[in-house]
Backbone as a printed PyTorch tensor [residue, N CA C, xyz], in Angstrom:
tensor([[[-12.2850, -19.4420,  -0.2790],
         [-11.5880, -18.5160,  -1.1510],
         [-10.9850, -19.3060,  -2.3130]],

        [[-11.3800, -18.8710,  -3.7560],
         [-10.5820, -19.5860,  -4.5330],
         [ -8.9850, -19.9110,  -4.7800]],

        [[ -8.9510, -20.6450,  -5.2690],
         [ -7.0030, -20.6600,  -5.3080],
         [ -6.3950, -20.3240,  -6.4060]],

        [[ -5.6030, -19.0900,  -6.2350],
         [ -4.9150, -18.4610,  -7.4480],
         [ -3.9330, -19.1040,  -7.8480]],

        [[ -4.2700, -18.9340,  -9.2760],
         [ -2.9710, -19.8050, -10.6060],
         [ -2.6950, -19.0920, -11.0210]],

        [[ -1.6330, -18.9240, -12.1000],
         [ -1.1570, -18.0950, -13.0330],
         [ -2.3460, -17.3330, -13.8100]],

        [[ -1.8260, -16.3620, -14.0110],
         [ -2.4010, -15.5130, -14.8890],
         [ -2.1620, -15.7310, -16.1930]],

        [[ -2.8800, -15.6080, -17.4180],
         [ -2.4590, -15.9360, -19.1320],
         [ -1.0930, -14.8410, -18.9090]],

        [[ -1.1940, -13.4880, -18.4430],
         [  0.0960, -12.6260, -18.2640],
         [ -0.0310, -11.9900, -17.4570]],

        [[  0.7410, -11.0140, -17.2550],
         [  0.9940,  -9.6850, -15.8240],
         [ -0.5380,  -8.9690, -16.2080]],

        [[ -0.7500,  -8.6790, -15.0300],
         [ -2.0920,  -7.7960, -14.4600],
         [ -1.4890,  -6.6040, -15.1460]],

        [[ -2.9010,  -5.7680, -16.0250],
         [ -2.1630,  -4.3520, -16.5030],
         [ -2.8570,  -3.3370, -15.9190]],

        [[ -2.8260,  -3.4530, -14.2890],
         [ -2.7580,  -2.3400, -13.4160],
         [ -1.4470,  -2.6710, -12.6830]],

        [[ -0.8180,  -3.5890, -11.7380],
         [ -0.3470,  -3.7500, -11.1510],
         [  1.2190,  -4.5170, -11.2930]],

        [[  1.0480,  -5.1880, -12.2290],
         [  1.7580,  -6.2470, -12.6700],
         [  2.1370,  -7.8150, -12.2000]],

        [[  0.5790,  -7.9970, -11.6360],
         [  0.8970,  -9.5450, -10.6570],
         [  0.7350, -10.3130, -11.3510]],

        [[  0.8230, -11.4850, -11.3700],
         [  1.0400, -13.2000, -12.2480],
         [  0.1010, -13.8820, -11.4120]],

        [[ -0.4640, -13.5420, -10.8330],
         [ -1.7470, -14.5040,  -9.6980],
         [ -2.8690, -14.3490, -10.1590]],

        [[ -3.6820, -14.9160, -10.0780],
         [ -5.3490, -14.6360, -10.5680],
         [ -6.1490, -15.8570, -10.1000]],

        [[ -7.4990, -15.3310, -10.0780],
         [ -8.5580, -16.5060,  -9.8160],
         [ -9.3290, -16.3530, -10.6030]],

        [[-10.0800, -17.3510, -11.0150],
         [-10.8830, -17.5740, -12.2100],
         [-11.9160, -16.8260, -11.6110]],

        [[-12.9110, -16.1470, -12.6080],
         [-14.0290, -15.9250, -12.8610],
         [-14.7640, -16.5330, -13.5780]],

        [[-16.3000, -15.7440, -13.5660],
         [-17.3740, -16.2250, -14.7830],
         [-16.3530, -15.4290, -15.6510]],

        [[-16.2580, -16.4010, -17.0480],
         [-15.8320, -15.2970, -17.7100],
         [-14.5960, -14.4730, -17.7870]],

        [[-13.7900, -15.0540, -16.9160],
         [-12.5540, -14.3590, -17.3770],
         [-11.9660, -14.0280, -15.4450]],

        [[-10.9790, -13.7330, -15.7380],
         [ -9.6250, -13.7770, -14.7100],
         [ -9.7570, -12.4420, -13.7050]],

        [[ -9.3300, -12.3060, -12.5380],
         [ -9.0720, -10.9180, -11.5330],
         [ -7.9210, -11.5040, -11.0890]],

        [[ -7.2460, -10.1590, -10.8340],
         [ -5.9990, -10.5940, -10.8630],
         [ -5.6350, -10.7370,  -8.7810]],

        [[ -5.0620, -12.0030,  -8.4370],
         [ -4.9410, -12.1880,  -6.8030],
         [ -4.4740, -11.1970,  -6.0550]],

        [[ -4.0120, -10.3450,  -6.6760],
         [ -3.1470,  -9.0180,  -5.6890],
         [ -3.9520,  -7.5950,  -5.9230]],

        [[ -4.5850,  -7.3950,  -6.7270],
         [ -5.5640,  -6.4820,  -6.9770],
         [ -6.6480,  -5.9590,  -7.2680]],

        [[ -7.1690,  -7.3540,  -7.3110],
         [ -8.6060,  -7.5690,  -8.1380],
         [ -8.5340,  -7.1690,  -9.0240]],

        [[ -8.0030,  -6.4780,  -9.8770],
         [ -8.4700,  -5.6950, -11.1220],
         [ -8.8220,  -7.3110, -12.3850]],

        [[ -9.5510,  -6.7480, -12.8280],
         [-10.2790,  -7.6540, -13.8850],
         [ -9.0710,  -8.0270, -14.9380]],

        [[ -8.6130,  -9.0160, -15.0820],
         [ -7.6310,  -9.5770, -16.0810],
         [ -7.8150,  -9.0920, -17.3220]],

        [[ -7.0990,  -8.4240, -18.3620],
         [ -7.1980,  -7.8290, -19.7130],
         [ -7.8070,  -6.7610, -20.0220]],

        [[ -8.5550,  -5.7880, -19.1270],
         [ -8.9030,  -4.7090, -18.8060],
         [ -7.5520,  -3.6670, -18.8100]],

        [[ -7.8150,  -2.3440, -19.1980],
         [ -6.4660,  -1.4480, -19.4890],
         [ -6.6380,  -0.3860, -19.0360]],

        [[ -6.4360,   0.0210, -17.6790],
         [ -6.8710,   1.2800, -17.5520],
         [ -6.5830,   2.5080, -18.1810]],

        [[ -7.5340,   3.6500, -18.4070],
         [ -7.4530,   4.0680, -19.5200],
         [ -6.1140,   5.4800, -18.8110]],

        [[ -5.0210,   5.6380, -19.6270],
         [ -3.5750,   6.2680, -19.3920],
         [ -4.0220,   7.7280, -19.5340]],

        [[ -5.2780,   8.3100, -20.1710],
         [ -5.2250,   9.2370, -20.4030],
         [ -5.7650,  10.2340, -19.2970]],

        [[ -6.7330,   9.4100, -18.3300],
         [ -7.2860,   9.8590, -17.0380],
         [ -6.0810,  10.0790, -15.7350]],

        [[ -6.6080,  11.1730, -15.0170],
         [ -4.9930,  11.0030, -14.4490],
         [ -5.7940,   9.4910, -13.0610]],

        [[ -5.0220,   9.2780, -12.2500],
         [ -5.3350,   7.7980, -11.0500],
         [ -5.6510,   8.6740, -10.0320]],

        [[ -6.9680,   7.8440,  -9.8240],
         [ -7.6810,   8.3250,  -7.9180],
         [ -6.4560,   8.6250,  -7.3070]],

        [[ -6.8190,   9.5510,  -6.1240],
         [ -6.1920,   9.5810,  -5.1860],
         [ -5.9810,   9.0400,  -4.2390]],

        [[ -4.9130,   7.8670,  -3.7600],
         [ -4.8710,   7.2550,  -2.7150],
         [ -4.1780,   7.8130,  -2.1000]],

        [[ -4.3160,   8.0560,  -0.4070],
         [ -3.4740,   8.7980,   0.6120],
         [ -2.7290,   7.3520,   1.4500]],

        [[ -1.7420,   7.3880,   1.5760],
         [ -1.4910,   5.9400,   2.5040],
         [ -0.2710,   6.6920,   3.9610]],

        [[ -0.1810,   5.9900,   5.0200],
         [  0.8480,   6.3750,   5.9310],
         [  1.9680,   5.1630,   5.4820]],

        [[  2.8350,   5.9030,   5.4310],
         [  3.9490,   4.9770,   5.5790],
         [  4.7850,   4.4630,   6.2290]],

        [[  5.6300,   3.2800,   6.4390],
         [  6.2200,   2.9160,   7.3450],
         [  7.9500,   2.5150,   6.9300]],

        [[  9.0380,   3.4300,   6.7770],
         [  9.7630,   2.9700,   6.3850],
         [ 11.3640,   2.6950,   7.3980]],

        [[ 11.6090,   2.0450,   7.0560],
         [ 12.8780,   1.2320,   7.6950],
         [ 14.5110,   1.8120,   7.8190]],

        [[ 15.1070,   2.1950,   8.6080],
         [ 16.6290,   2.6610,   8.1440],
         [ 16.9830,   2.0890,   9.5800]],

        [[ 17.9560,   1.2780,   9.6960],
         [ 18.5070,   0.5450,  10.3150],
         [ 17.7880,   0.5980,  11.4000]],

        [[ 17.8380,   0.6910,  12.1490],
         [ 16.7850,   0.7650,  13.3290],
         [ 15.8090,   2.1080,  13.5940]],

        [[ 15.8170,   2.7000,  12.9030],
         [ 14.8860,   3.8370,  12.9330],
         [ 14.0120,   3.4210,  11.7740]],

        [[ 12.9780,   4.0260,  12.4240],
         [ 11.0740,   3.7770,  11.1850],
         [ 10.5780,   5.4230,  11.2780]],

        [[ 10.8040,   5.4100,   9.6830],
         [ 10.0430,   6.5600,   9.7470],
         [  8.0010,   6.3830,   9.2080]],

        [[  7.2700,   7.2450,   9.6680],
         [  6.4590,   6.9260,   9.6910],
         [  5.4550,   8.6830,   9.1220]],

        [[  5.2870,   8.0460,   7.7150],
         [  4.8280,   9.5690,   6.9120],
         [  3.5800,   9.2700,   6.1850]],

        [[  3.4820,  10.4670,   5.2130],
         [  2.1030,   9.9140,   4.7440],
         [  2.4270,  10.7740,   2.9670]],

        [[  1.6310,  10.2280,   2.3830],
         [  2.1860,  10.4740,   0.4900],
         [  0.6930,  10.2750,  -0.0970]],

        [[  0.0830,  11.1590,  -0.8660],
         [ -0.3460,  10.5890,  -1.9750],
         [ -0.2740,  10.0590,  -3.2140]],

        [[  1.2890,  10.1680,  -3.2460],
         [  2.2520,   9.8570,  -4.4480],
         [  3.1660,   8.9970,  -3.5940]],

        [[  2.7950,   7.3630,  -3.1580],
         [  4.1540,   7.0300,  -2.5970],
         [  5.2990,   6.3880,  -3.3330]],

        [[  5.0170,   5.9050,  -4.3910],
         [  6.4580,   5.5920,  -5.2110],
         [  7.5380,   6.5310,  -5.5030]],

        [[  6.9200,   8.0770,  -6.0640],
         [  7.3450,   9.2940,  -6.0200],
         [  8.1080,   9.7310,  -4.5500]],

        [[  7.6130,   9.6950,  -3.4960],
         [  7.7530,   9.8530,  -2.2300],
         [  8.4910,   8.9380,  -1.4390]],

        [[  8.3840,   7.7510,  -1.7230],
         [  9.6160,   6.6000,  -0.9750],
         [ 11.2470,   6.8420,  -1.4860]],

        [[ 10.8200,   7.0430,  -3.1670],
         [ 11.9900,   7.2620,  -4.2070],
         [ 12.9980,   8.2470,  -3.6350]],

        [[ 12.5150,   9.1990,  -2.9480],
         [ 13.2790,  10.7920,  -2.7080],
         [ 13.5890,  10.1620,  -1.1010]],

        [[ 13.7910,   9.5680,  -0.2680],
         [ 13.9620,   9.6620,   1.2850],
         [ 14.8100,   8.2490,   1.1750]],

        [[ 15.8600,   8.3030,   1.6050],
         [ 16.7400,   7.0160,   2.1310],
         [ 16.0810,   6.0780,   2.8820]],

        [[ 16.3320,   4.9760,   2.3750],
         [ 15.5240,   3.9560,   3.4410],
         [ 16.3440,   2.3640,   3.1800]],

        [[ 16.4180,   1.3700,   4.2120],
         [ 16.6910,  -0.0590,   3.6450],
         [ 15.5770,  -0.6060,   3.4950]],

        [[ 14.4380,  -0.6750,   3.8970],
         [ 12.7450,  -1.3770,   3.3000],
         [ 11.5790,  -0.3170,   3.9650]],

        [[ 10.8520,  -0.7310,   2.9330],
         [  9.2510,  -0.6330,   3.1070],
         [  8.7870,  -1.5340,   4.2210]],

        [[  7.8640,  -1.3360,   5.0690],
         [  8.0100,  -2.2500,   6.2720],
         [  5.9440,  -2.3970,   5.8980]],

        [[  5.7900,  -1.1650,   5.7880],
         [  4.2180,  -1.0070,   5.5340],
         [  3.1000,  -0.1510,   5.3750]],

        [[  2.2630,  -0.3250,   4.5780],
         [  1.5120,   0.7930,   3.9770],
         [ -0.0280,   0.8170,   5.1920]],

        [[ -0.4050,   2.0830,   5.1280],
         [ -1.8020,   2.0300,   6.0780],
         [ -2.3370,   3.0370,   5.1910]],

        [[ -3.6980,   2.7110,   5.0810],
         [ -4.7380,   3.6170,   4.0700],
         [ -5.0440,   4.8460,   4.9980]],

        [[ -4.6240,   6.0760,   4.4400],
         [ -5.1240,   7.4560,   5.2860],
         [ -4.1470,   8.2590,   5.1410]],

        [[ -4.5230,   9.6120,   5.5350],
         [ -4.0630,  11.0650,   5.4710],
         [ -3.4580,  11.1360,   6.1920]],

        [[ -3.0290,  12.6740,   6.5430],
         [ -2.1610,  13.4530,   7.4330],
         [ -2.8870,  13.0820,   9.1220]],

        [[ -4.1710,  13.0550,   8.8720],
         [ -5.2270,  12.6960,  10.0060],
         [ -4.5070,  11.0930,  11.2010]],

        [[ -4.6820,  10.4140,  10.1760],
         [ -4.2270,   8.9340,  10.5930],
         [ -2.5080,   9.1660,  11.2310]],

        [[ -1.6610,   9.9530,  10.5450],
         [  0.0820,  10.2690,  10.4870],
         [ -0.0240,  10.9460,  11.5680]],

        [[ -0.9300,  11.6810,  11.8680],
         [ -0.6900,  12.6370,  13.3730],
         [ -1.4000,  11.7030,  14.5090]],

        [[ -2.1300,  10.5810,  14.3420],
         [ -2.6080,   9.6680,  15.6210],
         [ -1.4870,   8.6970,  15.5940]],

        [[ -0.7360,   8.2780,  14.4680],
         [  0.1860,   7.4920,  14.3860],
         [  1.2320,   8.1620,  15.6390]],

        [[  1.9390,   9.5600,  15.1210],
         [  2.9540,  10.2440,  15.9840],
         [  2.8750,   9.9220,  16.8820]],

        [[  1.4770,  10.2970,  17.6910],
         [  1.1270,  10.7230,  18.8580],
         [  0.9980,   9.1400,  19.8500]],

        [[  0.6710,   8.0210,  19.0800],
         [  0.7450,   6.7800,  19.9890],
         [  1.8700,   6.5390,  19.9390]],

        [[  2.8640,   6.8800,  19.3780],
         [  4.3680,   6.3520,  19.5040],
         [  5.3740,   7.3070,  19.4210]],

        [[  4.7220,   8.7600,  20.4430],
         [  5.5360,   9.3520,  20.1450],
         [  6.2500,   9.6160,  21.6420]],

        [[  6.5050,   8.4890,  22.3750],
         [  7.8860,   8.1610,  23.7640],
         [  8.6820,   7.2830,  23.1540]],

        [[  8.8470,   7.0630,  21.6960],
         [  9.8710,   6.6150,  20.8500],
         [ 10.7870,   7.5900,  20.1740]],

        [[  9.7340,   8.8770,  19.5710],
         [ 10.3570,   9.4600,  18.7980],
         [ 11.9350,  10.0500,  18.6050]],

        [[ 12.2900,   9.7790,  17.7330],
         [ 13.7120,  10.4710,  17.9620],
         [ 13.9200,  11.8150,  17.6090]],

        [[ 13.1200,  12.3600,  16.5880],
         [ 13.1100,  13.3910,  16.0460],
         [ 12.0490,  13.3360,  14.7480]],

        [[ 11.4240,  14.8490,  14.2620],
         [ 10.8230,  14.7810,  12.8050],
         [  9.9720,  13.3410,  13.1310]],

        [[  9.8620,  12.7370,  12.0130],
         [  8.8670,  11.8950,  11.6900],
         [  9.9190,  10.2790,  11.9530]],

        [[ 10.4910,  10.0830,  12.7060],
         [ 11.5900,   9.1930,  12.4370],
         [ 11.5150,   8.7390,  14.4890]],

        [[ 11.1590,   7.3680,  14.6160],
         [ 11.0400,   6.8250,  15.5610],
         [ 12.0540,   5.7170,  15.7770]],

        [[ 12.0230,   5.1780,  16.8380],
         [ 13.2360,   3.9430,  17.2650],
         [ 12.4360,   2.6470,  16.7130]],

        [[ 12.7970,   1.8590,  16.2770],
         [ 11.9590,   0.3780,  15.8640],
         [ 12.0090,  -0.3660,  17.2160]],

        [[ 11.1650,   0.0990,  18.2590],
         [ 11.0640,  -0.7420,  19.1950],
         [  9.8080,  -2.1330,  19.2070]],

        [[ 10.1670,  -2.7100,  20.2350],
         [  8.9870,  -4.4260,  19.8160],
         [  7.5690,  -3.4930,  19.7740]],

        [[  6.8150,  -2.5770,  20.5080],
         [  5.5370,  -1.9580,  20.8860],
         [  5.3080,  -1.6620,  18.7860]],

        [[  6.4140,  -0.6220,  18.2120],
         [  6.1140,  -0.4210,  16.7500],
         [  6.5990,  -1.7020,  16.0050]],

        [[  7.1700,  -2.8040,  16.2070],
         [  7.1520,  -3.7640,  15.2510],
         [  6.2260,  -4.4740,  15.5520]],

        [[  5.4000,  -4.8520,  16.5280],
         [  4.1510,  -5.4810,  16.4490],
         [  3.0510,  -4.8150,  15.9610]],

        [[  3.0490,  -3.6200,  15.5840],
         [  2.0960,  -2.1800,  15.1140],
         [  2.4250,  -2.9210,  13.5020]],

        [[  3.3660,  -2.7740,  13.1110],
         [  3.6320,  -2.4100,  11.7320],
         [  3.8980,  -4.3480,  11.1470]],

        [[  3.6530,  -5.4400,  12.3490],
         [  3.4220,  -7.1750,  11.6910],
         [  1.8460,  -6.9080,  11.6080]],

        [[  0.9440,  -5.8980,  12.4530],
         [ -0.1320,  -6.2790,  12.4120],
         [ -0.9830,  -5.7230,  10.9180]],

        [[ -0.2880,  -4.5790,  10.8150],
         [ -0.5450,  -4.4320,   9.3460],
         [ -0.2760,  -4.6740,   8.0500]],

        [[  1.3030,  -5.4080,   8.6270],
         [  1.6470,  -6.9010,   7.0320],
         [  0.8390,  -8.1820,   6.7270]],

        [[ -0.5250,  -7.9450,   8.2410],
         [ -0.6040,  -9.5790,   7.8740],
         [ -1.7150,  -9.1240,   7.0280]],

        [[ -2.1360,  -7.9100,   6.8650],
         [ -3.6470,  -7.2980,   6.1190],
         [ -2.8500,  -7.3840,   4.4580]],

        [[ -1.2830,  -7.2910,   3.8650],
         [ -0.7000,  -7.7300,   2.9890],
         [  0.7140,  -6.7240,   2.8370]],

        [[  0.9430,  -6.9500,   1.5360],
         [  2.4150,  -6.8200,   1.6120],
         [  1.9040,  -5.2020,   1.1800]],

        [[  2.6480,  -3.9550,   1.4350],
         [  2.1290,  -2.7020,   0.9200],
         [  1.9570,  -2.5410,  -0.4810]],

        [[  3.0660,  -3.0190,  -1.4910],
         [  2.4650,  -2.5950,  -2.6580],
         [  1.2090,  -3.8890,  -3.4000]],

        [[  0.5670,  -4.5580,  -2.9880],
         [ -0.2230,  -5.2540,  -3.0160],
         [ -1.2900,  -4.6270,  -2.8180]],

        [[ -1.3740,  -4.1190,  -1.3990],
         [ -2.3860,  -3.2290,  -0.8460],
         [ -2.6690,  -1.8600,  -1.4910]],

        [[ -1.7330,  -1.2380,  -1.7920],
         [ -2.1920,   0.0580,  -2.5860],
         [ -2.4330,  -0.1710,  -4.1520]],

        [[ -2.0840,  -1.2670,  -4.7890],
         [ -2.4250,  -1.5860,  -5.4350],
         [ -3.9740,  -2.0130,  -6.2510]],

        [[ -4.5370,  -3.1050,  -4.8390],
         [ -5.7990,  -3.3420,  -4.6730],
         [ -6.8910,  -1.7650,  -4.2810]],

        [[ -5.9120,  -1.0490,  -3.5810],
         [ -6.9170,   0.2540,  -3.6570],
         [ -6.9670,   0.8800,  -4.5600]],

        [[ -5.7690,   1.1000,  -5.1560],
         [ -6.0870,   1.7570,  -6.8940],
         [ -7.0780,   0.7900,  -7.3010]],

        [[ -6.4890,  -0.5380,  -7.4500],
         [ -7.9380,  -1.3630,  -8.2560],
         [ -9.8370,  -0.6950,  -7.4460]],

        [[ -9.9320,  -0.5300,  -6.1350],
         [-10.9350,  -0.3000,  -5.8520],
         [-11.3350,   0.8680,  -6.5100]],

        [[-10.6340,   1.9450,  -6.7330],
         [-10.7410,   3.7130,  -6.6310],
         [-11.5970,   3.6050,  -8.2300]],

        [[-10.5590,   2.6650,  -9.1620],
         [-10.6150,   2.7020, -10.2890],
         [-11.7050,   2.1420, -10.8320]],

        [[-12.1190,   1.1070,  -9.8100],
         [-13.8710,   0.3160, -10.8430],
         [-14.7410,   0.8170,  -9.6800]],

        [[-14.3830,   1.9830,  -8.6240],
         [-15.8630,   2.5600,  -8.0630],
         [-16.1660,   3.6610,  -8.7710]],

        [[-14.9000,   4.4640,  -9.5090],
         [-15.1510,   6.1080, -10.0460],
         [-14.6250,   6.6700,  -8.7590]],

        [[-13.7440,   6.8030,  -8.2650],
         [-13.5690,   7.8650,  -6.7300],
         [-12.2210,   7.4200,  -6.3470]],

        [[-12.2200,   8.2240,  -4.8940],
         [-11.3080,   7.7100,  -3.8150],
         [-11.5480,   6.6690,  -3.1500]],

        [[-10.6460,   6.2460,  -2.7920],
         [-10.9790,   5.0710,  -1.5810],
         [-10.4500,   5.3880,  -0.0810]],

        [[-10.1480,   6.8900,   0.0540],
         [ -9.5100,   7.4170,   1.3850],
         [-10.9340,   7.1880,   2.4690]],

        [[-10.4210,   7.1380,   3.4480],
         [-11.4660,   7.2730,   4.4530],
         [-11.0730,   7.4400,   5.3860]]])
């Protein structure tokens, strides 16, 4: 795997400072998106569906957004713990394996069984990295990247 250096500047999908050289020019380490490329503002952005994993003192709530910046913004939380690619589909198998935690609604106990659930999907990267890199995918296939 090559080794990412600075970028000439911030990635203008994402805003990362990492990159690996190409033929020809830069991708940026956190999203691939092609260095100096602009996506065009006037198209509205693929749809990415992600589950979420968020943190309030010892309770994790665990939801799903196709708008999650919009959607984290509106719900109290102390961190983002982690993003998983998928729908309402994935959020209702999520419930249902951890749901002799649940406390109520969508909001579970942070026991060791869900913090080893939710290290195993930080080590795939940090969430806004990851939804990031899927916008980058959505955006140079033409589509979604839900599955």
């Amino acid at each position: 795997m090559p080794k990412a250096e600075s970028l000439p500047g911030p990635c203008h999908l994402c805003g990362g400072i990492r990159g690996t050289r190409l033929r020809g020019g830069w991708a940026c380490a956190d999203c691939t998106w092609r260095y100096g490329e602009v996506p065009d503002d006037g198209l509205p952005l693929p749809r990415i569906d992600v589950v979420y994993y968020l943190r309030y003192d010892r309770r994790v709530k665990i939801g799903t957004s196709r708008r999650p910046r919009q959607r984290l913004a509106s719900i109290r939380h102390d961190e983002l713990l982690a993003f998983e690619r998928g729908d309402r589909t994935l959020e209702r198998r999520r419930h249902g394996e951890f749901a002799a935690i649940r406390e109520g609604g969508e909001w579970f106990t942070f026991t060791t069984e869900l913090e080893e659930h939710v290290s195993g999907l930080r080590k795939v990267g940090a969430p806004w990295n990851l939804y990031a890199r899927w916008l980058s995918e959505a955006l140079q296939t033409g589509g979604s990247v839900n599955e």
